[in-house]
KOLMI-999692 format. One line per field, with one value per residue (C-alpha): residue in three letters; x, y, z; residue number from 1. Coordinates in steps of 0.1 Angstrom, whole numbers. Layout:
N
rest <- c(Ala | ...)
u <- c(X | ...)
v <- c(Y | ...)
w <- c(Z | ...)
nr <- c(NUM | ...)
END
This chain:
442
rest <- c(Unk | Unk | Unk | Unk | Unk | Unk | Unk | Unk | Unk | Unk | Unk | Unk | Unk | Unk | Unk | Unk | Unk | Unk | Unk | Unk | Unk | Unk | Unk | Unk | Unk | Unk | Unk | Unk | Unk | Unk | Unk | Unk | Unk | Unk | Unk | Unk | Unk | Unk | Unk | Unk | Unk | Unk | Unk | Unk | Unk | Unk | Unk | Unk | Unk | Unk | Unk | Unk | Unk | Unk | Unk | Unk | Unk | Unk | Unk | Unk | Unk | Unk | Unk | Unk | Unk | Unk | Unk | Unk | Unk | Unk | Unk | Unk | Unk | Unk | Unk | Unk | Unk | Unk | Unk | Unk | Unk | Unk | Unk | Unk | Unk | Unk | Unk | Unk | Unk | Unk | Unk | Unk | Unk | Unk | Unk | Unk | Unk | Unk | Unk | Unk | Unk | Unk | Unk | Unk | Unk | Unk | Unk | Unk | Unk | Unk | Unk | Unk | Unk | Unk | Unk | Unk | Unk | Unk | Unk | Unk | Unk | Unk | Unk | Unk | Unk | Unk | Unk | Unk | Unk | Unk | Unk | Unk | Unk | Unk | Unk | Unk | Unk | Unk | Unk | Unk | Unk | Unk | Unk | Unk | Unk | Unk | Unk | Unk | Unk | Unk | Unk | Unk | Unk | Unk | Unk | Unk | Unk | Unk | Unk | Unk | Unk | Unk | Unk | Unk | Unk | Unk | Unk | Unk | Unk | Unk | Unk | Unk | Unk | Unk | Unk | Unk | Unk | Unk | Unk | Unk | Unk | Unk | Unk | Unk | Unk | Unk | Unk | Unk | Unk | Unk | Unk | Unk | Unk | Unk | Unk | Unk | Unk | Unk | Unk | Unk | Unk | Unk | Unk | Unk | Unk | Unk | Unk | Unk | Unk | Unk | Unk | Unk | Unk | Unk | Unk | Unk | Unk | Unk | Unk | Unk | Unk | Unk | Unk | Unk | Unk | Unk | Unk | Unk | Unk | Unk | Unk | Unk | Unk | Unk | Unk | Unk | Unk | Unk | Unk | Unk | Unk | Unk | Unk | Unk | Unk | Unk | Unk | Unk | Unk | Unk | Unk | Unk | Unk | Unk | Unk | Unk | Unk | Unk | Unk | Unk | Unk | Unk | Unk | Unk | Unk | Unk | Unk | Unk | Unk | Unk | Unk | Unk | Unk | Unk | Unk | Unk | Unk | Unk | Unk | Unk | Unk | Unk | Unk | Unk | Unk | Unk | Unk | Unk | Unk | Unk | Unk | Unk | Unk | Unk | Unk | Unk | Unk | Unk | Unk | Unk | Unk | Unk | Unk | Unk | Unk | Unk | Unk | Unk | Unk | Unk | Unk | Unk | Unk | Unk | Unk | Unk | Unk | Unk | Unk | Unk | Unk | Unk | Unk | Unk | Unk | Unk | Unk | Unk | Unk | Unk | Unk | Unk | Unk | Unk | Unk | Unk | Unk | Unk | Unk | Unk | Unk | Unk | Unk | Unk | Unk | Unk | Unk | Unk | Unk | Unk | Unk | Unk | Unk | Unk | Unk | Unk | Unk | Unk | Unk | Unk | Unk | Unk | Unk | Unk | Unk | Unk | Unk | Unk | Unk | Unk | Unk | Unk | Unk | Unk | Unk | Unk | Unk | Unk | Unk | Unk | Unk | Unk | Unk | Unk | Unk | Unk | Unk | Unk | Unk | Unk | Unk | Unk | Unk | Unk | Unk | Unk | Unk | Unk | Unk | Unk | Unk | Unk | Unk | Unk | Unk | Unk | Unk | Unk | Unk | Unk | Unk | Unk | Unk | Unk | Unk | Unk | Unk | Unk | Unk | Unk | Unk | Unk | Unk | Unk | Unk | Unk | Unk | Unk | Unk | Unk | Unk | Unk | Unk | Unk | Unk | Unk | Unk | Unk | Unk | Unk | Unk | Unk)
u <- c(376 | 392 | 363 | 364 | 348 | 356 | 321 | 325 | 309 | 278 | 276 | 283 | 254 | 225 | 217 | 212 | 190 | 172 | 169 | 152 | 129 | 120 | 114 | 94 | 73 | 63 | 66 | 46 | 12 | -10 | 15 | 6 | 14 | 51 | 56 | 42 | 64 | 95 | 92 | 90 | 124 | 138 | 125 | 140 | 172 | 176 | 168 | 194 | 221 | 220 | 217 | 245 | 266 | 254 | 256 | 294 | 301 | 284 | 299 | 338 | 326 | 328 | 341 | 318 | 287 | 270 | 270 | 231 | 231 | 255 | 231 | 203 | 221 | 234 | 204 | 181 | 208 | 212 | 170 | 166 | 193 | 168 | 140 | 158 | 161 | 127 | 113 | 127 | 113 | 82 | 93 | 93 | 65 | 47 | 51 | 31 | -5 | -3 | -34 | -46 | -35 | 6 | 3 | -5 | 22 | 48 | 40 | 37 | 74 | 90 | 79 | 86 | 119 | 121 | 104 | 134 | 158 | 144 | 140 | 176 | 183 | 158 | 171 | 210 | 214 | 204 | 218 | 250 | 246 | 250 | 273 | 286 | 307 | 340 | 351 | 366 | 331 | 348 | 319 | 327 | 313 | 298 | 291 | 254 | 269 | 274 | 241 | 221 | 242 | 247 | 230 | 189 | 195 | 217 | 186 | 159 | 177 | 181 | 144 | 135 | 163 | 145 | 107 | 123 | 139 | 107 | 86 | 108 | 79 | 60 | 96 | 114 | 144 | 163 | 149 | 153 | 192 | 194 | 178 | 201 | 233 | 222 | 213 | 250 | 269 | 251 | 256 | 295 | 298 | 279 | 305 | 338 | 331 | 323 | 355 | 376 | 365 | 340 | 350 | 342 | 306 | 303 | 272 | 242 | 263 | 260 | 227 | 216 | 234 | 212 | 184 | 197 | 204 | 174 | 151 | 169 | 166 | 131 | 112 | 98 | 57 | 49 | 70 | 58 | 22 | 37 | 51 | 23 | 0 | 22 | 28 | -13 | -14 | 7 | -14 | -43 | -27 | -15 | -49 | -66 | -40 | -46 | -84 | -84 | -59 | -86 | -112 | -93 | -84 | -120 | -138 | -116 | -121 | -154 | -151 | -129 | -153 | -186 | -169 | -156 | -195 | -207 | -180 | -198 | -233 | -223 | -252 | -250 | -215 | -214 | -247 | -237 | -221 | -248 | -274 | -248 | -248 | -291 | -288 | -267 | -286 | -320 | -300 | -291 | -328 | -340 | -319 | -292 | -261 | -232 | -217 | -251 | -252 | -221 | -226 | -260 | -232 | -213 | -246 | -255 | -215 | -220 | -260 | -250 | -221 | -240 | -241 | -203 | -221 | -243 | -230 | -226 | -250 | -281 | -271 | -266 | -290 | -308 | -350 | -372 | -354 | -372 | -380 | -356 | -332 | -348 | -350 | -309 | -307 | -329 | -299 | -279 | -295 | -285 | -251 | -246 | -258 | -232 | -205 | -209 | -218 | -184 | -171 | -175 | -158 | -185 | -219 | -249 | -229 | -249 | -289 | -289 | -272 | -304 | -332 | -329 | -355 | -381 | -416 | -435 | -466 | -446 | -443 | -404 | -373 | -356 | -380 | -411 | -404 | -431 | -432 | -412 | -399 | -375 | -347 | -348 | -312 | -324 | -358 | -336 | -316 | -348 | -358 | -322 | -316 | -352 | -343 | -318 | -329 | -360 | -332 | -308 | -303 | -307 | -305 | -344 | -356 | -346 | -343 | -374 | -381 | -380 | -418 | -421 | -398 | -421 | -454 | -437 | -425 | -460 | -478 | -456 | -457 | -469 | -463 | -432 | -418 | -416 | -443 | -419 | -391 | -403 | -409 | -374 | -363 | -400 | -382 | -349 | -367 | -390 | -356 | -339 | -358 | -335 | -327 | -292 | -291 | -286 | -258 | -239 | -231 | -223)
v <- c(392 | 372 | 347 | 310 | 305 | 325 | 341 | 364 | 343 | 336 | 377 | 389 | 368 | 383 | 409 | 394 | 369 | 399 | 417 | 387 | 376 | 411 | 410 | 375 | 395 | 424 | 408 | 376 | 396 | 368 | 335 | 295 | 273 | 268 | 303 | 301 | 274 | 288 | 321 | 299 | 282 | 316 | 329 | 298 | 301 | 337 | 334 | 305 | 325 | 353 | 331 | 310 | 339 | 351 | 314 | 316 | 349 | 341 | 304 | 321 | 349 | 314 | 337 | 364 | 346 | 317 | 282 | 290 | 313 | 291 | 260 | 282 | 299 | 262 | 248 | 270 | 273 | 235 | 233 | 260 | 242 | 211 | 233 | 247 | 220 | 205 | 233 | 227 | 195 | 211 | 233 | 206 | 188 | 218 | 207 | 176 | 172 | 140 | 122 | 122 | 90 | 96 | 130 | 117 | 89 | 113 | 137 | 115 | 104 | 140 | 153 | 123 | 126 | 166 | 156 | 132 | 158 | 183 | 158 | 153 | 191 | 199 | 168 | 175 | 196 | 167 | 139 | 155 | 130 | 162 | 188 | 199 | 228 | 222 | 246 | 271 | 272 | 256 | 243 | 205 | 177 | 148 | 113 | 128 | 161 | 147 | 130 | 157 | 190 | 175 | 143 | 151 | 182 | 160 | 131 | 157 | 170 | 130 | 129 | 157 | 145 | 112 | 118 | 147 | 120 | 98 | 121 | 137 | 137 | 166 | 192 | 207 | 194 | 224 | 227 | 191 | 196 | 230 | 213 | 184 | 203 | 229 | 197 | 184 | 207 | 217 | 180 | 181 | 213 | 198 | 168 | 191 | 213 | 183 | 169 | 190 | 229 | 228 | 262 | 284 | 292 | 281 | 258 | 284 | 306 | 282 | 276 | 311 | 311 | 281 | 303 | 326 | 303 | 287 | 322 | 334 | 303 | 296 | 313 | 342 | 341 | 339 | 311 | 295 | 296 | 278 | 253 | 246 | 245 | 219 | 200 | 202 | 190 | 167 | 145 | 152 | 132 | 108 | 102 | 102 | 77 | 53 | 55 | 51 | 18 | 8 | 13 | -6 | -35 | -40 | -37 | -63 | -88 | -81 | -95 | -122 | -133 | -130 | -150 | -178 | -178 | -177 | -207 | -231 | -227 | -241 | -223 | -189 | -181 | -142 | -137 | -113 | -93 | -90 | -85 | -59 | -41 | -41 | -28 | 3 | 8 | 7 | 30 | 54 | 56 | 63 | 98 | 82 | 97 | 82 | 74 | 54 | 37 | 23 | 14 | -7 | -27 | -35 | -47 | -67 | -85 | -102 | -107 | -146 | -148 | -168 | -199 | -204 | -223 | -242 | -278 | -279 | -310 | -287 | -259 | -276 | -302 | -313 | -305 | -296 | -291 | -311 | -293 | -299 | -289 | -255 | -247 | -254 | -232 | -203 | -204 | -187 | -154 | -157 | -172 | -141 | -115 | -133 | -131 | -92 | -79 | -83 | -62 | -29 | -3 | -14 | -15 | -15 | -44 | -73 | -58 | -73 | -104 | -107 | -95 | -100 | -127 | -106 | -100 | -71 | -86 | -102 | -138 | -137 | -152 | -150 | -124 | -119 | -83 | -62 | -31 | -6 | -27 | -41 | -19 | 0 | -16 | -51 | -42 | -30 | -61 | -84 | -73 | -70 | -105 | -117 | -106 | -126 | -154 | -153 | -148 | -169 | -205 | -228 | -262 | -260 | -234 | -222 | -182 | -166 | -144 | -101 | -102 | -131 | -113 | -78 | -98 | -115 | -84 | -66 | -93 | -96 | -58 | -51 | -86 | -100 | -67 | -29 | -16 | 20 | 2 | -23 | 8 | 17 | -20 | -21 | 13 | -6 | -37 | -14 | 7 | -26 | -35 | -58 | -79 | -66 | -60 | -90 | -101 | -72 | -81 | -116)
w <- c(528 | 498 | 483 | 482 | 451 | 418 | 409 | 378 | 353 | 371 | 382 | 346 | 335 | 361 | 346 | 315 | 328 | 344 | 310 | 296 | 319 | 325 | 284 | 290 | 312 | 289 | 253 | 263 | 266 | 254 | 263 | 252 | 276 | 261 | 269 | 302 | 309 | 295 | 315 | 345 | 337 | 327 | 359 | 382 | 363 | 373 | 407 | 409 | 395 | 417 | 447 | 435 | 435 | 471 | 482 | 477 | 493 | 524 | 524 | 514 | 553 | 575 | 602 | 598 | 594 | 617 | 607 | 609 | 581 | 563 | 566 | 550 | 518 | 510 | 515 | 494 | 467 | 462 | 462 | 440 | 415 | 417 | 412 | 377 | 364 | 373 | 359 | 326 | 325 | 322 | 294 | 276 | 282 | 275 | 235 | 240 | 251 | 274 | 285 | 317 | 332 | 320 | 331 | 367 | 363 | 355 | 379 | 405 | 393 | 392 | 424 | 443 | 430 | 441 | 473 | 484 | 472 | 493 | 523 | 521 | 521 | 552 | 575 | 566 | 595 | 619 | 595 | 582 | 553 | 526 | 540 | 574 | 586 | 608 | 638 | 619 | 599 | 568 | 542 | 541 | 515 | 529 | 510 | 495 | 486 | 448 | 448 | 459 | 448 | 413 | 408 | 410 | 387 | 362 | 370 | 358 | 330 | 319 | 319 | 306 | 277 | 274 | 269 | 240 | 227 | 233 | 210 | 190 | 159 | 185 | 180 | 147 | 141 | 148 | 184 | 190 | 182 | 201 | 228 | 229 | 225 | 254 | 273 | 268 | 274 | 303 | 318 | 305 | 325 | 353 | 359 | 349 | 377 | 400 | 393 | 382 | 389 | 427 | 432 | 402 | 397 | 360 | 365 | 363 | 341 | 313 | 320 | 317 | 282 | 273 | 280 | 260 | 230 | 232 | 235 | 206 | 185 | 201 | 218 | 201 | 209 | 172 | 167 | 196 | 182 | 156 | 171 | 193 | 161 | 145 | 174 | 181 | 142 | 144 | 177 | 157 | 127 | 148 | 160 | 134 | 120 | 148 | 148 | 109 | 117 | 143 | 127 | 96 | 118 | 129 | 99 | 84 | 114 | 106 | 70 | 83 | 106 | 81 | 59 | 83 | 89 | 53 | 47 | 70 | 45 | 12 | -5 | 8 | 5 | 10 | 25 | 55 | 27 | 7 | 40 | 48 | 14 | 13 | 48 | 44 | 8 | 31 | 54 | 29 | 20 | 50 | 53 | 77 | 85 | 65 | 102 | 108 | 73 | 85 | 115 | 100 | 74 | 101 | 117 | 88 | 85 | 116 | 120 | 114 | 138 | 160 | 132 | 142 | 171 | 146 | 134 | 95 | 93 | 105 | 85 | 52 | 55 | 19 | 28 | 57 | 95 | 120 | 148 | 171 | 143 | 141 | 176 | 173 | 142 | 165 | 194 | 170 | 172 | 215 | 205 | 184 | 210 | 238 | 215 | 203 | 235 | 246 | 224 | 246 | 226 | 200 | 222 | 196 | 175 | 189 | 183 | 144 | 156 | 183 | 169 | 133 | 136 | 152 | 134 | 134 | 145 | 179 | 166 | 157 | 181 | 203 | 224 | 206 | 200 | 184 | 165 | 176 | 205 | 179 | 176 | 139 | 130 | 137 | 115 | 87 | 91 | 91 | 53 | 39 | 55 | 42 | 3 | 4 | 18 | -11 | -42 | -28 | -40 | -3 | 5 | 11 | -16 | -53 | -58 | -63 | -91 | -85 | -89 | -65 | -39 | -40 | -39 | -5 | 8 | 2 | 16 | 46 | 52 | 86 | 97 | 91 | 83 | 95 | 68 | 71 | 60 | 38 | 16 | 11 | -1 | -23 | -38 | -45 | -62 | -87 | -98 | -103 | -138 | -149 | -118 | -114 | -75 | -66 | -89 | -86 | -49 | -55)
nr <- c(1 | 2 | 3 | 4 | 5 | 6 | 7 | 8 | 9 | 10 | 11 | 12 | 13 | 14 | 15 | 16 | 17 | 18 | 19 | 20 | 21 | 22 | 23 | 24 | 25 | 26 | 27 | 28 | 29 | 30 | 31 | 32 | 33 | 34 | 35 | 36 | 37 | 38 | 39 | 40 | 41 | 42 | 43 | 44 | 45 | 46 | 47 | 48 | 49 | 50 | 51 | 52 | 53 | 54 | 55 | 56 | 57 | 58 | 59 | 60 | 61 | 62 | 63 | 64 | 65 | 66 | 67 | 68 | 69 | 70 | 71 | 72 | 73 | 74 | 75 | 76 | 77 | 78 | 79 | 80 | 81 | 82 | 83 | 84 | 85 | 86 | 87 | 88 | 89 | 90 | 91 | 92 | 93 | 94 | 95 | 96 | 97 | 98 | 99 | 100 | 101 | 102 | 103 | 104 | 105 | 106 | 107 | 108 | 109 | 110 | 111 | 112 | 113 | 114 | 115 | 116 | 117 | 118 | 119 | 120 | 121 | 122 | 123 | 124 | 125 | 126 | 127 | 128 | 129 | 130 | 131 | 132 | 133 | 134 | 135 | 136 | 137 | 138 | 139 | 140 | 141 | 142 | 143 | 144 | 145 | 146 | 147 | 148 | 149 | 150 | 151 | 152 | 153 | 154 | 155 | 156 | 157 | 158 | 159 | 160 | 161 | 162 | 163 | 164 | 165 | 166 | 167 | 168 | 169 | 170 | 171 | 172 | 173 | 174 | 175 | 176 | 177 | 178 | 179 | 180 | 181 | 182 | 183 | 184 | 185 | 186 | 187 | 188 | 189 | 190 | 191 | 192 | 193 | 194 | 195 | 196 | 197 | 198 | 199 | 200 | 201 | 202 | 203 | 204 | 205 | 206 | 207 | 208 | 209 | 210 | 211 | 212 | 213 | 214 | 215 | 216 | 217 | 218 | 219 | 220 | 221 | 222 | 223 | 224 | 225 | 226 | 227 | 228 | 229 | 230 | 231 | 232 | 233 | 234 | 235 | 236 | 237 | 238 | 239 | 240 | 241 | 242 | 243 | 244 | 245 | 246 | 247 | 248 | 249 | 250 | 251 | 252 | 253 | 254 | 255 | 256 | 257 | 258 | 259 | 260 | 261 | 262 | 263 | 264 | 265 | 266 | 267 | 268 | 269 | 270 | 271 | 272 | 273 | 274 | 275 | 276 | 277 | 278 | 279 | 280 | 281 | 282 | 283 | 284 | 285 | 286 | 287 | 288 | 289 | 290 | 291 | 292 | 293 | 294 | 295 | 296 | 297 | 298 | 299 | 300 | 301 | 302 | 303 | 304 | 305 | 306 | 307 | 308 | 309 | 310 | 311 | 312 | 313 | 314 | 315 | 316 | 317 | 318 | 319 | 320 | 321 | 322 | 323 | 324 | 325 | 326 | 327 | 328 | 329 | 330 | 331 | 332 | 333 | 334 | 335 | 336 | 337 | 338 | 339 | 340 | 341 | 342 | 343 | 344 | 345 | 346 | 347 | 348 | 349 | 350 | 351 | 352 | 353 | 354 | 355 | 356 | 357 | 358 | 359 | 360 | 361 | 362 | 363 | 364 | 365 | 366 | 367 | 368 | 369 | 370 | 371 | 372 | 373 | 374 | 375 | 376 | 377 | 378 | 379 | 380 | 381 | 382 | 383 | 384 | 385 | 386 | 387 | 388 | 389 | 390 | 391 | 392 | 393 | 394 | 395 | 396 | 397 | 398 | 399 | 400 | 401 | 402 | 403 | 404 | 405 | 406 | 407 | 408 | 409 | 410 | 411 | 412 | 413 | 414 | 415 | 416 | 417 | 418 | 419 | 420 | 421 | 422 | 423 | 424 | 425 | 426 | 427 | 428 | 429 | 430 | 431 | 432 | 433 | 434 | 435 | 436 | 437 | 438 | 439 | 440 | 441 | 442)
END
């Protein structure tokens, strides 16, 4: 029986992709998940190339061997080629962690994609849309034979190309290269022998020396450790960075937005700073975490926010509110809770703007909140706001002396103010001899 198909290169290459997968097998006693997945496409590669080579014996014994039979071997190889090369898509995105939603999207792409490619193998023998067989049992291409012999593993070799390409920071620059040359010549050999050479068996036999290339290059486990530490490293940079940027952007909105309150009162220009400075100082105190000292500044930046629904007349009016100026002035403690608590990634942000006017005693707005009903941020918020209303200059008041501002604090203790806290900010007054504290936040 003379062969249809020339099938040397592919046979001389079998057992070395038995030697290494064999090697895979043994060496890879305690494999990462790149391993894992590069003994799979070593494995799938291996099992391709030897049925490749079986494929085109049986298909060159058309007369000795029922169409049947023939249907079968074609079939399998041409899925098991898909498989391959689906496989090494999965190689690598073994290098990258991916979050749970893109995982699902990609999956969801690549074995859709497999699953047509395998619908089109299983119906051919009732459509005859990939390959059929003549009377004399002769293997014959029909219009999907490219597409589906050739095209799906080119297609997952393009995507697994891409997302490398995609996030080439998470590989060394020597794999990426290896990768991208293996991947190129690969797809060059794919379209030569689809034009040019459809019955020599070079396909798989350059893939299995792109296996080869890249285990020697590659994949040793202790390098692979390596690389998944970097790469692991690397996505926890990266997220620290963009967390730091977050945070960043949001702490400056913050300031923006304090300020563009602040503006609108022409006395008390950098108030929400200075309430926000006390606050964290009272924090600090108090034995908070430096995570919770500044989550209590950012309380105190935006206590005010509400005022941006506050008309400038009422705010910087010369002398006594009337009441129905007051009762406007009040709103902005709700105002300020409806605008923070849509800011979900930041849930706690809206207690100071609410309940900063609370009293201890239960006589405060907007909820007459007593005690320890109020929440402690909003009670910390309360006395840094409350010193600074007392030394601030205000279009109703002058600035009260240091001595004037403990007596009110003392006197107010257990009324007005949380008598636990109040303590803390009595502390800060007696160190601050020389009335400095203050000043050195305007």
């Amino acid at each position: 029986m003379s062969l249809d198909y020339n099938i040397f290169l592919e046979v001389a290459v079998i057992p070395l992709d038995i030697a290494l997968f064999v090697y895979l097998l043994v060496r890879y006693t305690s494999p990462t998940k790149v391993n894992i997945a590069f003994r799979r496409f070593t494995c799938a590669v291996m099992i391709t190339t030897f049925f490749d080579v079986v494929t085109a014996i049986v298909s060159s014994a058309h007369t000795l061997v029922s169409n049947p039979v023939h249907y079968f071997f074609n079939m399998t190889d041409s899925a098991l080629a898909s498989l391959s090369a689906f496989l090494f898509i999965y190689y690598i995105y073994a290098y990258c962690t991916m979050n749970q939603t893109a995982s699902k999207l990609r999956n969801l792409m690549n074995y859709t994609l497999l699953a047509v490619n395998y619908l089109l193998l299983l119906t051919n023998p009732i459509t005859g849309w990939v390959f059929t067989y003549d009377e004399a049992g002769n293997y014959i291409h029909e219009f999907l034979f490219i597409p589906v012999a050739y095209g799906f593993p080119i297609l997952f070799f393009v995507i697994a190309s891409i997302y490398m390409l995609r996030h080439h920071m998470m590989y060394k620059k020597s794999q990426l290269i290896t990768m991208l040359l293996a991947i190129l010549v690969a797809g060059t050999l794919f379209f030569l022998q689809m034009l040019y050479f459809d019955n020599v068996l070079i396909t798989f036999f350059i893939a299995s020396i792109g296996v080869l290339v890249i285990f020697l290059s590659l994949e040793t486990p202790e390098y692979l450790r390596l690389v998944q530490a970097t790469a692991e490293l690397n996505e926890a940079k990266t997220r620290e960075a963009i967390l730091e940027s977050k945070d960043r952007l949001s702490r400056e909105v913050m300031l923006a937005l304090s300020k563009a309150v602040d503006a609108k009162d022409h006395y008390t220009n950098g108030h929400s700073s200075r309430v926000a400075e006390y606050a964290k100082e009272i924090a600090k105190r108090m034995g908070k975490s430096e995570k919770e000292q500044e989550e209590i500044y950012e309380l105190g930046l935006l206590h005010d926010i509400g005022k941006i629904g506050v008309s400038e007349e009422i705010i910087n009016k010369e002398g006594r509110l009337t009441d129905e100026e007051f009762d406007e002035i009040k709103k902005h403690t709700l105002t300020g809770w409806e605008i923070l608590k849509t800011i979900t990634e930041i849930p706690w942000l809206s207690k100071g703007a609410r309940w900063h006017h609370e009293r201890y005693d239960g006589n405060g707005y907007p909820d007459g909140l007593k005690g320890k009903e109020i929440p402690e941020e909003a009670r910390i918020i309360c006395l840094a706001d409350s010193y600074d209303a007392m030394t601030s200059k205000r279009s109703y008041s002058v600035p009260k002396s240091q001595k004037e501002v403990r007596d009110e604090i003392v006197r107010c203790s257990g009324t007005q103010f949380d008598p636990d806290i109040a303590i803390y900010l009595l502390e800060m007054i007696d160190e601050d001899t020389e009335f400095k504290l203050h000043g050195n936040l305007t």
